[in-house]
C-alpha positions in Angstrom: -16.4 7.9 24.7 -20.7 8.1 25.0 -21.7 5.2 25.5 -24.6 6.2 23.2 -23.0 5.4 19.9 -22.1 2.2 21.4 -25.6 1.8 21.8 -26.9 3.4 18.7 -24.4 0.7 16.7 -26.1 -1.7 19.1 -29.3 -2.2 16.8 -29.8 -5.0 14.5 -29.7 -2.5 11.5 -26.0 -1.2 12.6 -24.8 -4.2 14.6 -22.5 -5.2 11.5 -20.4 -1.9 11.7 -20.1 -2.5 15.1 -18.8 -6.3 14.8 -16.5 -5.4 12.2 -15.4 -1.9 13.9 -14.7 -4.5 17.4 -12.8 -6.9 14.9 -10.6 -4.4 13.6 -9.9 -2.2 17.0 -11.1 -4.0 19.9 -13.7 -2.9 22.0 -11.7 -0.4 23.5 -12.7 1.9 20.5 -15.7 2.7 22.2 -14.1 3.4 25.9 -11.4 5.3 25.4 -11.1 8.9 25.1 -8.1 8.0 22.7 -10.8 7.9 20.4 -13.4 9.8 19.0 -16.6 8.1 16.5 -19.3 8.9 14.6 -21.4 6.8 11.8 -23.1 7.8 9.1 -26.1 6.2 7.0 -26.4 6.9 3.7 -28.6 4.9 0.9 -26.0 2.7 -0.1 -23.3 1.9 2.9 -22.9 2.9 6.8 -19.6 4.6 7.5 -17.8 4.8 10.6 -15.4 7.2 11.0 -12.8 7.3 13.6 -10.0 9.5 14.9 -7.0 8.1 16.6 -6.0 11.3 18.6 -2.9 9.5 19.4 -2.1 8.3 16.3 -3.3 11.0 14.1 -5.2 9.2 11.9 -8.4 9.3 10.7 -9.9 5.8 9.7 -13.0 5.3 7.8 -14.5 2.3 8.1 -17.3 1.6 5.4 -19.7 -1.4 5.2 -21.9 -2.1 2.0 -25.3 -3.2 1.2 -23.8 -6.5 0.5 -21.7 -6.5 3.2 -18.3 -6.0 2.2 -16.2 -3.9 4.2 -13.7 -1.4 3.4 -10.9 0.2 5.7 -8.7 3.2 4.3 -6.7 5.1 7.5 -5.4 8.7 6.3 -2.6 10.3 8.0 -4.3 14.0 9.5 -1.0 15.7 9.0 -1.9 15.3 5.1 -4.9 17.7 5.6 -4.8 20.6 3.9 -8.3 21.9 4.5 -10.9 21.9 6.2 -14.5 23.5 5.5 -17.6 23.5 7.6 -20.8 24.0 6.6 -23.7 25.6 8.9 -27.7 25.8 8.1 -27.6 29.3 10.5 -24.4 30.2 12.2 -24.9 32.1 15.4 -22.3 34.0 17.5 -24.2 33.9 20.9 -24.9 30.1 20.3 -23.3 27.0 20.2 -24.3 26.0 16.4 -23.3 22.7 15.5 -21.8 22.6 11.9 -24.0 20.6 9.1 -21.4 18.5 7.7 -17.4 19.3 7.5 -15.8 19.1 3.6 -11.8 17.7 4.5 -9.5 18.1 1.6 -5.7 16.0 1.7 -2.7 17.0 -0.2 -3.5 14.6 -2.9 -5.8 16.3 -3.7 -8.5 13.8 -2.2 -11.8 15.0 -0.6 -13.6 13.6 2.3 -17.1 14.9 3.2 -18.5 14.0 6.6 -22.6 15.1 6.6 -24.2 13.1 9.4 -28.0 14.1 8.3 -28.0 12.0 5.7 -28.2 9.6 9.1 -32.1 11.0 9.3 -32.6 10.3 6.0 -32.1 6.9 6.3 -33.1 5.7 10.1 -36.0 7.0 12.1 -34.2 6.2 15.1 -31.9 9.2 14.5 -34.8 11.7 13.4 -35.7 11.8 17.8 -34.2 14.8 19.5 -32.0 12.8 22.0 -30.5 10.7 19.7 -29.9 14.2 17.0 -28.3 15.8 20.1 -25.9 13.1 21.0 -25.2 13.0 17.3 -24.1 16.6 16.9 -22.0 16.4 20.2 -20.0 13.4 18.8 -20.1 15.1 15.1 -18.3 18.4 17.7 -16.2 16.3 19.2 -15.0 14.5 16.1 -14.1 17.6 14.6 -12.0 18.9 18.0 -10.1 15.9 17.2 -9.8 16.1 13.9 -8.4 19.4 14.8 -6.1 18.7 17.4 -4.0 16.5 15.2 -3.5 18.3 12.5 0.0 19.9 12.6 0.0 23.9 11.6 
């Protein structure tokens, strides 16, 4: 696992996701390659999200304004789509996708749209930090992938 988002969840604004993700998992959430992260900042809450590759789960860990904290784990074999969404889709390059849309059998949907993360903190609006962003937005979606049962 990158030892950026460690980082990036390292900062006094995001420190709380991280306490309560290290609380709920251990710290080995962010070392092994069991797992694969990414958070998300919107206006009202910071979300992380987490695949268990092993246990194929997806967990979404979510921490209010106010700081109450909400943990729902969903089973990846209940997926039944899965959309991705591209500002401009290229076939020579690697594009990363914009956000990814994830529908369950009950008929619940999940949307995962990390730019709302540059909306929200100027941190992620520099061109390292976006990069590492999409690679762990790809890689979370490889995972997400892997465990779903066709």
């Amino acid at each position: 696992m990158s030892i950026h988002l460690k980082e990036r969840l390292g900062t006094e604004e995001l420190s709380h996701l991280k306490t309560a993700a290290i609380l709920e998992f251990t710290e080995e959430l962010f070392e092994s390659d069991q797992y694969r992260l990414l958070e998300v900042i919107d206006s009202d809450q910071q979300q992380l999200f987490i695949v268990n590759r092993n246990d194929r789960t997806l967990t979404v860990l979510s921490l209010s304004q106010d700081m109450a904290l909400k943990k729902e784990t969903l089973f990846t074999d209940r997926i039944i789509s899965m959309k991705e969404y591209f500002e401009d889709y290229s076939l020579s390059e690697n594009t990363p996708p914009r956000k990814i849309e994830i529908t369950f059998m009950e008929g619940r949907t999940l949307l995962i749209e990390p730019e709302s993360s540059k909306k929200q903190n100027k941190d992620y609006q520099r061109d390292d930090v976006g990069r590492q962003v999409e690679e762990d937005f790809e890689n979370l979606i490889a995972a997400l992938k892997s465990t779903v049962i066709l």
